[in-house]
Every structure is written in structure tokens, then in C-alpha cells.
PDBQT receptor file of N, H, CA, C and O in Angstrom, charges set to zero:
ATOM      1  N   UNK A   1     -13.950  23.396  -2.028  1.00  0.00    +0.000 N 
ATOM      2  CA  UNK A   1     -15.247  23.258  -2.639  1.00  0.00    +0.000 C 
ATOM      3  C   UNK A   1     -16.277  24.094  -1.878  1.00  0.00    +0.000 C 
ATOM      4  O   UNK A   1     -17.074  24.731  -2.566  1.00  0.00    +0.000 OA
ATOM      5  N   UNK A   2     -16.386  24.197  -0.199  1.00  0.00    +0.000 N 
ATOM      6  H   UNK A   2     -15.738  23.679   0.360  1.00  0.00    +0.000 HD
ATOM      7  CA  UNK A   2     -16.945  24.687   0.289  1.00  0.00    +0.000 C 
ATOM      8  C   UNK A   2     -17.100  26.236  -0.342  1.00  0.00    +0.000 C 
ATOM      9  O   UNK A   2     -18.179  26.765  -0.607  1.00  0.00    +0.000 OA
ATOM     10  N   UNK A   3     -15.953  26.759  -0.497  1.00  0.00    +0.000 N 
ATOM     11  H   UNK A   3     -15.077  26.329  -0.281  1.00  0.00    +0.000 HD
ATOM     12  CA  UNK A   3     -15.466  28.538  -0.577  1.00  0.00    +0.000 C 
ATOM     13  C   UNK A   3     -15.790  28.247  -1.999  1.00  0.00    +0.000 C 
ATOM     14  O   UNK A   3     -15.594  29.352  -2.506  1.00  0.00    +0.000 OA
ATOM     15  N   UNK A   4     -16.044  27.707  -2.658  1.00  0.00    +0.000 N 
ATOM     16  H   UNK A   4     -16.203  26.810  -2.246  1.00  0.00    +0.000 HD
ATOM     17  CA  UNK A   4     -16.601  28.183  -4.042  1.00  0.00    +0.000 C 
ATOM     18  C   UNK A   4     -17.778  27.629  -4.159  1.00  0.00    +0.000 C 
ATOM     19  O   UNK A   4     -18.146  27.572  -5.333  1.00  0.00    +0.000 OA
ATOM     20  N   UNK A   5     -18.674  27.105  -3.228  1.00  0.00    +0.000 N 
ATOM     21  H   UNK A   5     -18.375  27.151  -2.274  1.00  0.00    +0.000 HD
ATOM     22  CA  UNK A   5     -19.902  26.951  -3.245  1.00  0.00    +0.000 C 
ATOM     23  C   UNK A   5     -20.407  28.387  -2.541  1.00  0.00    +0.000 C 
ATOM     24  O   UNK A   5     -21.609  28.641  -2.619  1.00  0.00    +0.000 OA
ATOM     25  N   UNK A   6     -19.554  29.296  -1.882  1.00  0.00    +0.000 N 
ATOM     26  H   UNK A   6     -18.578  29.089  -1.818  1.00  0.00    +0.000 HD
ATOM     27  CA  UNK A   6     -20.214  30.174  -0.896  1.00  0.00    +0.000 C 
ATOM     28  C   UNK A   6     -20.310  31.110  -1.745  1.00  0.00    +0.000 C 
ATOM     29  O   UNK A   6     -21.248  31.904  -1.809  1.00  0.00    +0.000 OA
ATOM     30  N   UNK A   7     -19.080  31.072  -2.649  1.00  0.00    +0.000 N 
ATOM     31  H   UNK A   7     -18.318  30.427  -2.597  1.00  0.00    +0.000 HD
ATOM     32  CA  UNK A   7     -18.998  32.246  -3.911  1.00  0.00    +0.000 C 
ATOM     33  C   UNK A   7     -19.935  32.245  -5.183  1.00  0.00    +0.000 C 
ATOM     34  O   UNK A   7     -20.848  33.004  -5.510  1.00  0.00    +0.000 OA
ATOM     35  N   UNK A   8     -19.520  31.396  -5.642  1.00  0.00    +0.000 N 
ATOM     36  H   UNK A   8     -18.778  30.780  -5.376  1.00  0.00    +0.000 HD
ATOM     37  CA  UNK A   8     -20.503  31.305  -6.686  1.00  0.00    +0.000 C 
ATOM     38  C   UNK A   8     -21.213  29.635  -7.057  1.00  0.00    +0.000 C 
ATOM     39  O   UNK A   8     -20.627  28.840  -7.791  1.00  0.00    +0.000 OA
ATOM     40  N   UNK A   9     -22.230  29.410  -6.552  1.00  0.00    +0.000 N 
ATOM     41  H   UNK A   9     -22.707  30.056  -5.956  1.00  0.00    +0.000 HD
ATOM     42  CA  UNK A   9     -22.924  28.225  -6.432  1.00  0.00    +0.000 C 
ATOM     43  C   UNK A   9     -22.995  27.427  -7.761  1.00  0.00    +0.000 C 
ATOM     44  O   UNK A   9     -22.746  26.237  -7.953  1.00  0.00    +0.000 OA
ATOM     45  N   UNK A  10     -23.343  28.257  -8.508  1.00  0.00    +0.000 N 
ATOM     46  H   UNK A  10     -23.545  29.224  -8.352  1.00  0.00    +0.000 HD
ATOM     47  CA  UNK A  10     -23.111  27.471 -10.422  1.00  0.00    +0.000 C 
ATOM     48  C   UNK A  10     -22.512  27.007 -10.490  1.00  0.00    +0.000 C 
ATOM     49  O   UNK A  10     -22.586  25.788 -10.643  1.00  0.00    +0.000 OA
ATOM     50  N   UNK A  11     -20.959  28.019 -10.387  1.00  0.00    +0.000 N 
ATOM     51  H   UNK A  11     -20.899  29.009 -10.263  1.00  0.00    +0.000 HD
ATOM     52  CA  UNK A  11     -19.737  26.854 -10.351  1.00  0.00    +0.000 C 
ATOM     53  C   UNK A  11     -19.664  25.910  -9.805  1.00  0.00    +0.000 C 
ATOM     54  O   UNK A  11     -19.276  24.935 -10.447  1.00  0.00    +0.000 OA
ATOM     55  N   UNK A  12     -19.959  25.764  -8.540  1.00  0.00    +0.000 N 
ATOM     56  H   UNK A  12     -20.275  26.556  -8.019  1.00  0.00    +0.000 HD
ATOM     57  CA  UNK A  12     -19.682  24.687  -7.715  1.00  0.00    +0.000 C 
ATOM     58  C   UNK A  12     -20.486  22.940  -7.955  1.00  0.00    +0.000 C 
ATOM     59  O   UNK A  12     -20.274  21.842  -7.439  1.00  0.00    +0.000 OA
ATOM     60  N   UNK A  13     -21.557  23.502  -9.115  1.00  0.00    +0.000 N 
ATOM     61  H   UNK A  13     -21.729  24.393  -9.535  1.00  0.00    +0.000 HD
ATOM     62  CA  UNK A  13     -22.879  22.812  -9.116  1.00  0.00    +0.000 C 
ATOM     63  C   UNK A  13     -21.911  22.206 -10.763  1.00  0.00    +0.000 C 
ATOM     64  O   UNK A  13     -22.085  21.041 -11.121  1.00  0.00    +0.000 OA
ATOM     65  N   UNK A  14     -21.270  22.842 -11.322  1.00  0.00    +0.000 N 
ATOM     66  H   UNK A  14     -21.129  23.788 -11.031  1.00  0.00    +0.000 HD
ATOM     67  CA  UNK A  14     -20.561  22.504 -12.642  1.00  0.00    +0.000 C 
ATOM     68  C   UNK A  14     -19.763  21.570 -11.812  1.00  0.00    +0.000 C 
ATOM     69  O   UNK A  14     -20.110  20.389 -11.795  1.00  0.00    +0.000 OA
ATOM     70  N   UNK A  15     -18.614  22.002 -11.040  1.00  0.00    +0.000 N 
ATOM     71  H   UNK A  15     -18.332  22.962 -11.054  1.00  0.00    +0.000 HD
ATOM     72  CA  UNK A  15     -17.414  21.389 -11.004  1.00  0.00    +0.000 C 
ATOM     73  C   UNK A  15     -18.133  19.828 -10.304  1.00  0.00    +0.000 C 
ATOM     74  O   UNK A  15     -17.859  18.724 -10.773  1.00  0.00    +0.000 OA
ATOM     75  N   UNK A  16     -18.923  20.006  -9.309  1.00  0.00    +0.000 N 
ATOM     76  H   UNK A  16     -19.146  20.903  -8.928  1.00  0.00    +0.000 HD
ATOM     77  CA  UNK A  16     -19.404  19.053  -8.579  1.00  0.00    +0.000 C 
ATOM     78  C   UNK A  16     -19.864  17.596  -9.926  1.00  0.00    +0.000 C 
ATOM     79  O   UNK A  16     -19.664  16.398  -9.724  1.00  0.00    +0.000 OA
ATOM     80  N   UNK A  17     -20.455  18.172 -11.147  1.00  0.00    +0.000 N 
ATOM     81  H   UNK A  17     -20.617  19.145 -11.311  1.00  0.00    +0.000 HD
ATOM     82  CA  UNK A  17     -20.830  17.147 -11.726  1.00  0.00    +0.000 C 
ATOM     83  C   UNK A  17     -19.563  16.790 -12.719  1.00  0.00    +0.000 C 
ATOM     84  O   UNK A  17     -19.333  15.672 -13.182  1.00  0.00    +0.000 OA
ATOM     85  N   UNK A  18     -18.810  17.962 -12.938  1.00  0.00    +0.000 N 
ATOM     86  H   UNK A  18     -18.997  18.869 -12.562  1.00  0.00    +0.000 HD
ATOM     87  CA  UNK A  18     -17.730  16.793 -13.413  1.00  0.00    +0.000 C 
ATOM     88  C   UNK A  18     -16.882  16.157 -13.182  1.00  0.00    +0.000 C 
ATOM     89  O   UNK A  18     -16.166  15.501 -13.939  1.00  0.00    +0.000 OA
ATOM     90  N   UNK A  19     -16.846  16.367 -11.281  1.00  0.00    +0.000 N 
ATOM     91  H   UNK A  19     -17.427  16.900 -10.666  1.00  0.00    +0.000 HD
ATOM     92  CA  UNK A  19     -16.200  15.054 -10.566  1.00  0.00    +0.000 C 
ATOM     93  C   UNK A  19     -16.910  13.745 -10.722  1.00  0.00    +0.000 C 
ATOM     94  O   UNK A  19     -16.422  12.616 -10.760  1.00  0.00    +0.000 OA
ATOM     95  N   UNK A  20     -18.323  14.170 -10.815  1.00  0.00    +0.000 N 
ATOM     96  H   UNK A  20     -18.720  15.088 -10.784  1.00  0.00    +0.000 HD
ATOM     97  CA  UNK A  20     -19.072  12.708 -11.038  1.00  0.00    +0.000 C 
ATOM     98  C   UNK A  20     -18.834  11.876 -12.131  1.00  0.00    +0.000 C 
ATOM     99  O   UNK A  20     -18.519  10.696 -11.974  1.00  0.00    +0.000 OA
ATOM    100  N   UNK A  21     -18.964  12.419 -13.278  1.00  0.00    +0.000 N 
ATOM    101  H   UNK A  21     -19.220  13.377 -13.406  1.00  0.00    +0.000 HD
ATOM    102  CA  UNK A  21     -18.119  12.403 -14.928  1.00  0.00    +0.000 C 
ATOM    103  C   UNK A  21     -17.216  11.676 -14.344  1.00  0.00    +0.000 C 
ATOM    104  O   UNK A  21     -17.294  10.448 -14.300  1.00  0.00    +0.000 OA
ATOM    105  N   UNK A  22     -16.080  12.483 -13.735  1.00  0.00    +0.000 N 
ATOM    106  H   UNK A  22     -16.016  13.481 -13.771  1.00  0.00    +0.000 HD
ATOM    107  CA  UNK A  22     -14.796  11.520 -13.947  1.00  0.00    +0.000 C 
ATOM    108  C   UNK A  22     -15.224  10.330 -13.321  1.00  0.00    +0.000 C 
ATOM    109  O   UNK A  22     -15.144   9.311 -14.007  1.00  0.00    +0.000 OA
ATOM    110  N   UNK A  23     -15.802  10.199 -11.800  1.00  0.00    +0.000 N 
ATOM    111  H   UNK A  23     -15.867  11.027 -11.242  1.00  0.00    +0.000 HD
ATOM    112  CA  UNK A  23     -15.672   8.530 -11.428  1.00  0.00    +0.000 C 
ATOM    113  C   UNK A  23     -16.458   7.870 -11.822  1.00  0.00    +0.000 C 
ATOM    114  O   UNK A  23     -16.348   6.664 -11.599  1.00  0.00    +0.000 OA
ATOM    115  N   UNK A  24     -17.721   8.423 -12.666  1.00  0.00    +0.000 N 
ATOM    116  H   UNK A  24     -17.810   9.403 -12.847  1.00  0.00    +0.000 HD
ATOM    117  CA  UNK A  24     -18.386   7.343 -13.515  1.00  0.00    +0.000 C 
ATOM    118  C   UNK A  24     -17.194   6.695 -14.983  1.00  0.00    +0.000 C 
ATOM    119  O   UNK A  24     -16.939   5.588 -15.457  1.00  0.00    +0.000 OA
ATOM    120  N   UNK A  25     -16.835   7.855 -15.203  1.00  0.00    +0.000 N 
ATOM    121  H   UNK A  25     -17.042   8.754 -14.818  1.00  0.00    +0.000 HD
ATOM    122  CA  UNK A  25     -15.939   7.161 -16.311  1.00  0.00    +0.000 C 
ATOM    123  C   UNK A  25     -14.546   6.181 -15.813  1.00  0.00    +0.000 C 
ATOM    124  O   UNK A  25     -13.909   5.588 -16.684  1.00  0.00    +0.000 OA
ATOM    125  N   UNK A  26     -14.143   6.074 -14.333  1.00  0.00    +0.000 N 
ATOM    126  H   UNK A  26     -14.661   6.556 -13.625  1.00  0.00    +0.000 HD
ATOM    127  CA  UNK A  26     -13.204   5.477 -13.814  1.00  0.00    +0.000 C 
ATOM    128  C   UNK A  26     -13.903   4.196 -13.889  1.00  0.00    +0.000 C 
ATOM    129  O   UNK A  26     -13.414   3.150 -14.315  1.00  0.00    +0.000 OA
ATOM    130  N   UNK A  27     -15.330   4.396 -13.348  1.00  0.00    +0.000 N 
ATOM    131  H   UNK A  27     -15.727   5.246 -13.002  1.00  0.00    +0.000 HD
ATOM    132  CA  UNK A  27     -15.861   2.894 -13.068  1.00  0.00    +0.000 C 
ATOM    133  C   UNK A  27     -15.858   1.835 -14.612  1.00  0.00    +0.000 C 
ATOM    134  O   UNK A  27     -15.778   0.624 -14.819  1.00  0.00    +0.000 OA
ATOM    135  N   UNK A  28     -15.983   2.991 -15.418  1.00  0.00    +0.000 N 
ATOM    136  H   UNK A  28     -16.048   3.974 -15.250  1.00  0.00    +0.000 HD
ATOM    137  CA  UNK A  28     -16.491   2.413 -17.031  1.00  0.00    +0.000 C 
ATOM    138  C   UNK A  28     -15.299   1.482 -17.557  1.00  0.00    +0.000 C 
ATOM    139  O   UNK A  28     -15.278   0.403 -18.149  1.00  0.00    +0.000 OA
ATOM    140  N   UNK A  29     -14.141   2.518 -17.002  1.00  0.00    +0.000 N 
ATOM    141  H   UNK A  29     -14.159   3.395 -16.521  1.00  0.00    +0.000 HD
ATOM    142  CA  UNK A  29     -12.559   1.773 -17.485  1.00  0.00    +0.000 C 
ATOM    143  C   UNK A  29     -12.157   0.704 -16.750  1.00  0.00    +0.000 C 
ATOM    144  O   UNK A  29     -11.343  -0.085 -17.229  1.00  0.00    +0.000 OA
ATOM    145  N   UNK A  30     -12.749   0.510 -15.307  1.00  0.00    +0.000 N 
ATOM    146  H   UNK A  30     -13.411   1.151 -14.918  1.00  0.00    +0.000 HD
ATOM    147  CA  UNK A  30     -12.723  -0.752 -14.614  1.00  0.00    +0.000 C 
ATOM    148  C   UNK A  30     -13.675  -2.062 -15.389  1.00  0.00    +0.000 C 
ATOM    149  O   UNK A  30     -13.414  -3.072 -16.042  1.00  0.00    +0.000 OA
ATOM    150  N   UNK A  31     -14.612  -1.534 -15.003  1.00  0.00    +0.000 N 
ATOM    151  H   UNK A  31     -14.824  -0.714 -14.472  1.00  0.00    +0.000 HD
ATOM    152  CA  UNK A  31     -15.600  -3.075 -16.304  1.00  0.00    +0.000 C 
ATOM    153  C   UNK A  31     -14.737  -3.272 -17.313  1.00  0.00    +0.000 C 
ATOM    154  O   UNK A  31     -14.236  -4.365 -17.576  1.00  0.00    +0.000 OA
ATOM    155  N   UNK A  32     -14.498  -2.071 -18.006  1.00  0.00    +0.000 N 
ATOM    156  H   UNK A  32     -14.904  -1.183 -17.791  1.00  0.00    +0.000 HD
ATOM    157  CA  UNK A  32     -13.339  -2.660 -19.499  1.00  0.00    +0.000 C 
ATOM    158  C   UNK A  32     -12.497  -3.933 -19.495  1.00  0.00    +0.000 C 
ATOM    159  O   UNK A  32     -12.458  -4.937 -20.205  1.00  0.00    +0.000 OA
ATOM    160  N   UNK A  33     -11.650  -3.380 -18.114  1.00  0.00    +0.000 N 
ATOM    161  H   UNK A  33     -11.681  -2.564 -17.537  1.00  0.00    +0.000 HD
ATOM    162  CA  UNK A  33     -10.936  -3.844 -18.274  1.00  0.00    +0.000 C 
ATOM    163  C   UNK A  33     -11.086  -5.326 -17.415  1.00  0.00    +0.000 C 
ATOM    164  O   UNK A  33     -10.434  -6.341 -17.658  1.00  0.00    +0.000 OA
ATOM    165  N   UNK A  34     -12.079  -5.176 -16.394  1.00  0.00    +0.000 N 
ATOM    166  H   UNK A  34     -12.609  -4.351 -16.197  1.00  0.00    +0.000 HD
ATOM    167  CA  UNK A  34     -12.638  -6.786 -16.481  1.00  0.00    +0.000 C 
ATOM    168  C   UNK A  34     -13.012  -7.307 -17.479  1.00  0.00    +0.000 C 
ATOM    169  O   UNK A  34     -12.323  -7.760 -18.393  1.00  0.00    +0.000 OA
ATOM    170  N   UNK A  35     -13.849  -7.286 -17.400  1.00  0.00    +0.000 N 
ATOM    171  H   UNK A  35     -14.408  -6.918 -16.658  1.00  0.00    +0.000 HD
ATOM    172  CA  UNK A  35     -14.374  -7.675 -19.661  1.00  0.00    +0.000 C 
ATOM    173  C   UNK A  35     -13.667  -7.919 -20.023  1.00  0.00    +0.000 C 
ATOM    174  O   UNK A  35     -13.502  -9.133 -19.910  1.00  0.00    +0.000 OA
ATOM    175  N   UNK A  36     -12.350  -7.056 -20.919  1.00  0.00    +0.000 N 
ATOM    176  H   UNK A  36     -12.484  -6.069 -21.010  1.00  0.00    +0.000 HD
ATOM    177  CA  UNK A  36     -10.447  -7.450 -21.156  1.00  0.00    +0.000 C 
ATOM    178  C   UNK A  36     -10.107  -8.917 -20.393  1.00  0.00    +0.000 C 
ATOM    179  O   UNK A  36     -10.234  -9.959 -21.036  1.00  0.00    +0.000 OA
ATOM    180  N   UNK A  37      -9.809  -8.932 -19.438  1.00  0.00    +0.000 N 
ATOM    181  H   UNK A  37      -9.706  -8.085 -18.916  1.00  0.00    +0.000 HD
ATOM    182  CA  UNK A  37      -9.186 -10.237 -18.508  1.00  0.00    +0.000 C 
ATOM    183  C   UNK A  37     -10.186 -11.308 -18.710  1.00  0.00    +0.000 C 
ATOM    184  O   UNK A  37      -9.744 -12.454 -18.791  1.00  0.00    +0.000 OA
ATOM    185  N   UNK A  38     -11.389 -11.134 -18.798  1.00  0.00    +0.000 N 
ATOM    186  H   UNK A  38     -11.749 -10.204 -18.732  1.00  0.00    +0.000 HD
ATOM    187  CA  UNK A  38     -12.559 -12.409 -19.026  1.00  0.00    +0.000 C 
ATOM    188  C   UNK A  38     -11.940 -12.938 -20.489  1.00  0.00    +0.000 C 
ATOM    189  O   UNK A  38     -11.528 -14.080 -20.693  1.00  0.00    +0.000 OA
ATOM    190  N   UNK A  39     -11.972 -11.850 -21.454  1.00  0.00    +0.000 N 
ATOM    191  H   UNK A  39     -12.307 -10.922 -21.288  1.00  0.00    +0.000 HD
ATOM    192  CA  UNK A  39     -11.853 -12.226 -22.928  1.00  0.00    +0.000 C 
ATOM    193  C   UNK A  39     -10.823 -13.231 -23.040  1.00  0.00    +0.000 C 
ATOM    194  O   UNK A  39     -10.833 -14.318 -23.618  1.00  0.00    +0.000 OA
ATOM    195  N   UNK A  40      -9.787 -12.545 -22.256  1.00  0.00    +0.000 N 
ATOM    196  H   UNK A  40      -9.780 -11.662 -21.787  1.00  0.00    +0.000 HD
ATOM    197  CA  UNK A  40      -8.139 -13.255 -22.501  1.00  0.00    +0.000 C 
ATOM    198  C   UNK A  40      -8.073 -15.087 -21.700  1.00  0.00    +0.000 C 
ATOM    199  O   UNK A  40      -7.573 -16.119 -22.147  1.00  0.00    +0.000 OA
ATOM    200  N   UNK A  41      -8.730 -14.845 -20.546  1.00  0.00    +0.000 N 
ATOM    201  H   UNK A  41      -9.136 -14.007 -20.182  1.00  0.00    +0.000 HD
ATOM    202  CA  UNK A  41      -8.833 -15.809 -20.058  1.00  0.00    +0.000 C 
ATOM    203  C   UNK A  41      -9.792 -17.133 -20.983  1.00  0.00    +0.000 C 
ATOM    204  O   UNK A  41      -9.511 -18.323 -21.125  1.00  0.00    +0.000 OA
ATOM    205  N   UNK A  42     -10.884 -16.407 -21.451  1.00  0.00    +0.000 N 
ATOM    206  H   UNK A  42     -11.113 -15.440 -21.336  1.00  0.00    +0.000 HD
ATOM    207  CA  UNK A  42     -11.704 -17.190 -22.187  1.00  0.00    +0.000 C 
ATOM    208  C   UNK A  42     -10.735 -17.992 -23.278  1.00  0.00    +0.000 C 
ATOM    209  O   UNK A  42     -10.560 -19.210 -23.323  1.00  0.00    +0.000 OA
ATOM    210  N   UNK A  43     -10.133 -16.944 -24.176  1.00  0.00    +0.000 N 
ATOM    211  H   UNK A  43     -10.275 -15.955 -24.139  1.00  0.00    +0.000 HD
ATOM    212  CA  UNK A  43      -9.451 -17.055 -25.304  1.00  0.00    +0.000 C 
ATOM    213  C   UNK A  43      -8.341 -18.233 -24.985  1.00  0.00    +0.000 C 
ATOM    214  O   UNK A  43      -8.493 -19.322 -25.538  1.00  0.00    +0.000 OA
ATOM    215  N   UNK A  44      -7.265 -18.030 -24.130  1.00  0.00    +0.000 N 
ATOM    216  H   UNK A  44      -7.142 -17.145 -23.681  1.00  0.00    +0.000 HD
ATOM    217  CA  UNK A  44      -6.284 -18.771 -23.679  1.00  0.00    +0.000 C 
ATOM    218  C   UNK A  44      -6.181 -19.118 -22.456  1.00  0.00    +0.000 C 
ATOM    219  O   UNK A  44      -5.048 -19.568 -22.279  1.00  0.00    +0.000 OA
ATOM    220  N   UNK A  45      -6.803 -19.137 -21.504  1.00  0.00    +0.000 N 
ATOM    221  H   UNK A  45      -7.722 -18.772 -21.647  1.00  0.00    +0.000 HD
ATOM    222  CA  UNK A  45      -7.034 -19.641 -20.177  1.00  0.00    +0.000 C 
ATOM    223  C   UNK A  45      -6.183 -19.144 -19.361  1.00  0.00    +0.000 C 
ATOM    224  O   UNK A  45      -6.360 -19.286 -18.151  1.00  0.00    +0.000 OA
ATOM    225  N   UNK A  46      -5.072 -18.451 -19.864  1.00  0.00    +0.000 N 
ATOM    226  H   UNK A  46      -4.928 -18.336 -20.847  1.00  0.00    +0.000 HD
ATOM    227  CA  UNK A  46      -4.209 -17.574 -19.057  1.00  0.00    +0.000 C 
ATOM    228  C   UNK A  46      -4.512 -16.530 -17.870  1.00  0.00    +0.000 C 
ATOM    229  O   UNK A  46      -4.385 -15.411 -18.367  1.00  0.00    +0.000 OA
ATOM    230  N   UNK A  47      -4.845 -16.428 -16.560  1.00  0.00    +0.000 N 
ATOM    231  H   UNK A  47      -4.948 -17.338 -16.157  1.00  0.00    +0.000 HD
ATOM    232  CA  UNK A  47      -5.116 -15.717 -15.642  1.00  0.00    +0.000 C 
ATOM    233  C   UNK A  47      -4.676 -14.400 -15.601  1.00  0.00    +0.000 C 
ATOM    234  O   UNK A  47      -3.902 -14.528 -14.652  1.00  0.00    +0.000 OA
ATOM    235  N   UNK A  48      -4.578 -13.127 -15.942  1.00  0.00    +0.000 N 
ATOM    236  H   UNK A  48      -5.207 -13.023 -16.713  1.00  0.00    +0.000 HD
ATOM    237  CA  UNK A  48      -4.064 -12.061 -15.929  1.00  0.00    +0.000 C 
ATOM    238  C   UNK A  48      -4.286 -11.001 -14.966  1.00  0.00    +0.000 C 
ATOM    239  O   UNK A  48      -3.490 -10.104 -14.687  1.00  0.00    +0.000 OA
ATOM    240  N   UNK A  49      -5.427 -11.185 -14.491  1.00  0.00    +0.000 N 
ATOM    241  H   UNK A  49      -6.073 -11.913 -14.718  1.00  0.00    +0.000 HD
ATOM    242  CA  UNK A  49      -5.973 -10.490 -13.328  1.00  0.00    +0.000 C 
ATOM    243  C   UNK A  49      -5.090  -9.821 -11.956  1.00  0.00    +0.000 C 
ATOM    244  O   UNK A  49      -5.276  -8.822 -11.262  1.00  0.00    +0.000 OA
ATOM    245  N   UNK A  50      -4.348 -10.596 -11.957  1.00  0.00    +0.000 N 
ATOM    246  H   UNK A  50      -4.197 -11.408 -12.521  1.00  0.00    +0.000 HD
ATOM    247  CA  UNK A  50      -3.347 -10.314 -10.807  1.00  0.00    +0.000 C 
ATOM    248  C   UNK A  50      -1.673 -10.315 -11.190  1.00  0.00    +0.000 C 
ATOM    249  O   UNK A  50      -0.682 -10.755 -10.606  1.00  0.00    +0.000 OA
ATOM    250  N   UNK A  51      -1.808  -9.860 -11.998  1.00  0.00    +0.000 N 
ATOM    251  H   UNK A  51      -2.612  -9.503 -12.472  1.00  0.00    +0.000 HD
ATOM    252  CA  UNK A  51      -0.255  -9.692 -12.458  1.00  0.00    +0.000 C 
ATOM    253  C   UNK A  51       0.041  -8.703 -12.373  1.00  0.00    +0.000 C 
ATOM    254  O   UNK A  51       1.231  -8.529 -12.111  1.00  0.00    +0.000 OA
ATOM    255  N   UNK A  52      -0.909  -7.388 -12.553  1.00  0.00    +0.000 N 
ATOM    256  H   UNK A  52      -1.876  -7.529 -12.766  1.00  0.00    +0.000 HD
ATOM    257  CA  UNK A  52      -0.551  -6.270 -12.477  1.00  0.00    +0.000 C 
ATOM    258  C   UNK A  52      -0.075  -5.506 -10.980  1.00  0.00    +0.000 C 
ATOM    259  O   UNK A  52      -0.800  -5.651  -9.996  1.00  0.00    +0.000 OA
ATOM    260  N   UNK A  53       1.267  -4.640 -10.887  1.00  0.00    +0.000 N 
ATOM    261  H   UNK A  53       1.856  -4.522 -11.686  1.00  0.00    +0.000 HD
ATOM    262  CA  UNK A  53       1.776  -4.730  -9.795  1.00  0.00    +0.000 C 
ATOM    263  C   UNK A  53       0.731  -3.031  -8.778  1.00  0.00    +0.000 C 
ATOM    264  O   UNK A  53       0.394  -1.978  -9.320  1.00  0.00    +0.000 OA
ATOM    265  N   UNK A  54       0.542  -3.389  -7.449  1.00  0.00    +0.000 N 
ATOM    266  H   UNK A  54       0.815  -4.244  -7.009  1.00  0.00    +0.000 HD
ATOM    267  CA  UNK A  54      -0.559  -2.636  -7.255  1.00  0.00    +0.000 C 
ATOM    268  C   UNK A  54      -0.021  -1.034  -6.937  1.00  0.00    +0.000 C 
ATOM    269  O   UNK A  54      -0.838  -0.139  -6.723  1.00  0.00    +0.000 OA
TER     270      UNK A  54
């Protein structure tokens, strides 16, 4: 990132925000999928949260 900030700064000023893009959109798919596990739990009281293997 450094060597293409030294080269051409635009780019670096592009790529830089669509790393941000991606982990804002990582964070978005995390709430989802809390939200998801609230619903299910609400719905059938079934705990799902921790089933998934890490």
C-alpha cells in the first residue's frame, strides 16, 4: 500500500476506500446475522448462536 501510495496517490486513496466498503459491509453481514439468531430464537426459543463451528 505504501509503494502505491508513493506512485500514484489516487489509487491508493480508491483502493484505501474500498477496503473500508468491504469491512463496513462485513460489519453489516454480522448484525444480519445477529438479527437472524434473535428472530429464530424469538420464533422457537432454540439457541443457535453457538453452533456454528469457529
Amino acid at each position: 500500500m505504501i509503494c502505491l501510495m508513493e506512485t500514484d496517490g489516487q489509487k491508493a486513496n480508491t483502493e484505501l476506500g474500498n477496503i473500508m466498503i468491504a469491512k463496513n459491509l462485513e460489519r453489516i453481514a454480522d448484525h444480519a446475522t445477529n438479527i437472524a439468531e434473535d428472530v429464530v430464537y424469538i420464533h422457537t426459543g432454540r439457541i443457535i448462536r453457538h453452533l456454528r463451528a469457529v
